[in-house]
KOLTOR-631041 format. One record per residue (C-alpha): x, z, y; residue in one letter; chain; residue number from 1. Coordinates in nm, 3 decimals. Layout:
@u->X&w->Z&v->Y&balo->A&vogu->A&gumar->NUM
...
//
This chain:
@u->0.000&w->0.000&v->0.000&balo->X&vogu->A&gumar->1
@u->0.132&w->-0.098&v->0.356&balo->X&vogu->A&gumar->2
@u->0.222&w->0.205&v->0.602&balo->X&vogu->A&gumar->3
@u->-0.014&w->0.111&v->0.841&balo->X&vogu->A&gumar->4
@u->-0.275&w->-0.031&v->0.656&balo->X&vogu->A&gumar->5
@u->-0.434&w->0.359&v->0.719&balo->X&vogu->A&gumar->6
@u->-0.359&w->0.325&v->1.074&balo->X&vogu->A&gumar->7
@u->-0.538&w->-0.057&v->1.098&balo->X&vogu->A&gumar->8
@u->-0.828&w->0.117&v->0.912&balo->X&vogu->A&gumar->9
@u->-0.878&w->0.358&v->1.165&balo->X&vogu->A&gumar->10
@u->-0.894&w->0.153&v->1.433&balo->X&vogu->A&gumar->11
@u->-1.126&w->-0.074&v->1.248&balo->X&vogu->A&gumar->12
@u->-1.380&w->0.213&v->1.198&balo->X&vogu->A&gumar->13
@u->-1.325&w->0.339&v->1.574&balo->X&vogu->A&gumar->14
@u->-1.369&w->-0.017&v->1.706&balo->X&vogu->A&gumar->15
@u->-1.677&w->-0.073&v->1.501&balo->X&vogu->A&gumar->16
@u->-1.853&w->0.347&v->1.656&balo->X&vogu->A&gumar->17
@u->-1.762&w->0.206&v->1.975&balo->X&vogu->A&gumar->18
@u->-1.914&w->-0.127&v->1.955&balo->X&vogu->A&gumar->19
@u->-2.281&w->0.015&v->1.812&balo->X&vogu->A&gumar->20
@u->-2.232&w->0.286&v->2.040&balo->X&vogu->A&gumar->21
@u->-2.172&w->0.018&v->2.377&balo->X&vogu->A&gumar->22
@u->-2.511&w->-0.174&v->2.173&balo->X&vogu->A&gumar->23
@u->-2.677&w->0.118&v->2.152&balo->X&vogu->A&gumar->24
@u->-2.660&w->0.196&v->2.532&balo->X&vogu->A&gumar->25
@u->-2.670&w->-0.159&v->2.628&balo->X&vogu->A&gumar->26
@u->-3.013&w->-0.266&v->2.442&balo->X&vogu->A&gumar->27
@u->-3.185&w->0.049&v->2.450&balo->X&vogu->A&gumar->28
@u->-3.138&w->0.226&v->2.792&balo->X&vogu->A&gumar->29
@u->-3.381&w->0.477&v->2.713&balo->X&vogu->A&gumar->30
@u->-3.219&w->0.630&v->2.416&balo->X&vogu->A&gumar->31
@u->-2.942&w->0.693&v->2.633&balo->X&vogu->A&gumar->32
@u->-3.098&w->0.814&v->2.952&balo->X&vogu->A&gumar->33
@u->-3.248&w->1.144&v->2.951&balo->X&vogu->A&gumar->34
@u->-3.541&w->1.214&v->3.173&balo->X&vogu->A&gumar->35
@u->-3.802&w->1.477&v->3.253&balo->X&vogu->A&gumar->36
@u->-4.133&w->1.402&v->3.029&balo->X&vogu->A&gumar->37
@u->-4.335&w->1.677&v->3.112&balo->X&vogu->A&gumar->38
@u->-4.332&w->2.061&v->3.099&balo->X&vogu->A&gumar->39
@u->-4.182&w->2.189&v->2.794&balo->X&vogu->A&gumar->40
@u->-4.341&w->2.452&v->2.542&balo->X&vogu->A&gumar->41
@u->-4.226&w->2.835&v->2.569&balo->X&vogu->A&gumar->42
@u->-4.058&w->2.909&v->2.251&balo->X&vogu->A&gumar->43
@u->-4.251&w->3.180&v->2.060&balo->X&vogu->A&gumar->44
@u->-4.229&w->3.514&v->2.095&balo->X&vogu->A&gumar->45
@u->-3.893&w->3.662&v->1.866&balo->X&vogu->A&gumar->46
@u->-4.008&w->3.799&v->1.529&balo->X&vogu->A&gumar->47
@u->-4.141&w->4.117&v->1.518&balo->X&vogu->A&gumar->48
@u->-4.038&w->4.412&v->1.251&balo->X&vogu->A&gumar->49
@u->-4.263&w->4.594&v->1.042&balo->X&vogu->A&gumar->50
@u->-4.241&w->4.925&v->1.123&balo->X&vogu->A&gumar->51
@u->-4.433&w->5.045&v->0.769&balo->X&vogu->A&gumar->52
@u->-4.417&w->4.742&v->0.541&balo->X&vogu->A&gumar->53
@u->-4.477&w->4.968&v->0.246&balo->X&vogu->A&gumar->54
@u->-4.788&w->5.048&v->0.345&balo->X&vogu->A&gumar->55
@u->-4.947&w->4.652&v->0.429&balo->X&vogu->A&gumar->56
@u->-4.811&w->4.582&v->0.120&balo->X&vogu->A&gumar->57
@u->-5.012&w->4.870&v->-0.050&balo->X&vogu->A&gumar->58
@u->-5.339&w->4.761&v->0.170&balo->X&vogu->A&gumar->59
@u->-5.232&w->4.372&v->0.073&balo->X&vogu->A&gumar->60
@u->-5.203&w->4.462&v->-0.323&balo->X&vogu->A&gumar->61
@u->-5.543&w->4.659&v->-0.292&balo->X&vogu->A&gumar->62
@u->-5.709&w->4.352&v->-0.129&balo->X&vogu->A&gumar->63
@u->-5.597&w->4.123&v->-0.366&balo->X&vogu->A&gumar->64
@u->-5.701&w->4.361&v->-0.666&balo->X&vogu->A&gumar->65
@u->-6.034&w->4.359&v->-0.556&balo->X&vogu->A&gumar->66
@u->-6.043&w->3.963&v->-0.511&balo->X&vogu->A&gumar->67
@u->-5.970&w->3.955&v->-0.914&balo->X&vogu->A&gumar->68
@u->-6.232&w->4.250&v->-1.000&balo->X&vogu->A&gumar->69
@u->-6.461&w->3.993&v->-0.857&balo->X&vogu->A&gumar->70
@u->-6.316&w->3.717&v->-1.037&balo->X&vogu->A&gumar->71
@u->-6.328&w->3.916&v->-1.361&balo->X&vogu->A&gumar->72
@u->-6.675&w->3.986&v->-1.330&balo->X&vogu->A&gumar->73
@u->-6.755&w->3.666&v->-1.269&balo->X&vogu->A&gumar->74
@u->-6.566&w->3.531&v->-1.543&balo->X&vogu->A&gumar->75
@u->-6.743&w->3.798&v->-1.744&balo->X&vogu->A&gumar->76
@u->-7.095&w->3.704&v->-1.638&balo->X&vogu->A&gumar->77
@u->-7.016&w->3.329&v->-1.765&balo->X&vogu->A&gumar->78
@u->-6.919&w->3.421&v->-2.101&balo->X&vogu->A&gumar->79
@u->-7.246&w->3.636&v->-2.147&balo->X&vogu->A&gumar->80
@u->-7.478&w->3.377&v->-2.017&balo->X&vogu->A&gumar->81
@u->-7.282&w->3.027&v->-2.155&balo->X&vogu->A&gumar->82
@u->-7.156&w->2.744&v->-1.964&balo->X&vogu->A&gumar->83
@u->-7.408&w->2.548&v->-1.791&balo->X&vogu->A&gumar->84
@u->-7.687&w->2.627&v->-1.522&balo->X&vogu->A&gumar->85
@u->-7.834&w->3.002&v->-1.509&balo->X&vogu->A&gumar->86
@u->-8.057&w->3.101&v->-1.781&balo->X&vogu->A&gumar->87
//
């Protein structure tokens, strides 16, 4: 391999980032150009800590709990009665 064939390679690869960059800025001013578009969004408020997250998770569990009681029940209900409308 040549000593500068590196070198030559380089260049190459900086010529051709130049030249799409100079295209780039050339035939599309207005991805180049930055302008004011309106008034931006606040960014949202920082994250808060929980200062008991034992205790949602407790009240969380218990709700959830409940949600499959009711499914039981219902599940229940259908194998008593069959599948298909109410009897």
């Amino acid at each position: 391999m040549p000593a500068w064939l590196p070198f030559w390679l380089g260049c190459l690869l900086a010529a051709f980032v130049g030249g799409v960059l100079l295209t780039i800025s050339i035939g599309f001013p207005p991805a180049v150009q930055q302008q004011y578009r309106g008034p931006l969004k606040s960014l949202p408020p920082a994250p808060r800590l929980q200062s008991a997250p034992q205790r949602e998770r407790e009240r969380y569990e218990a709700a959830k709990q409940q949600e499959l009681q009711g499914i039981d029940a219902a599940m229940e209900e259908t194998a008593k009665q069959g599948w298909g409308p109410p009897k």
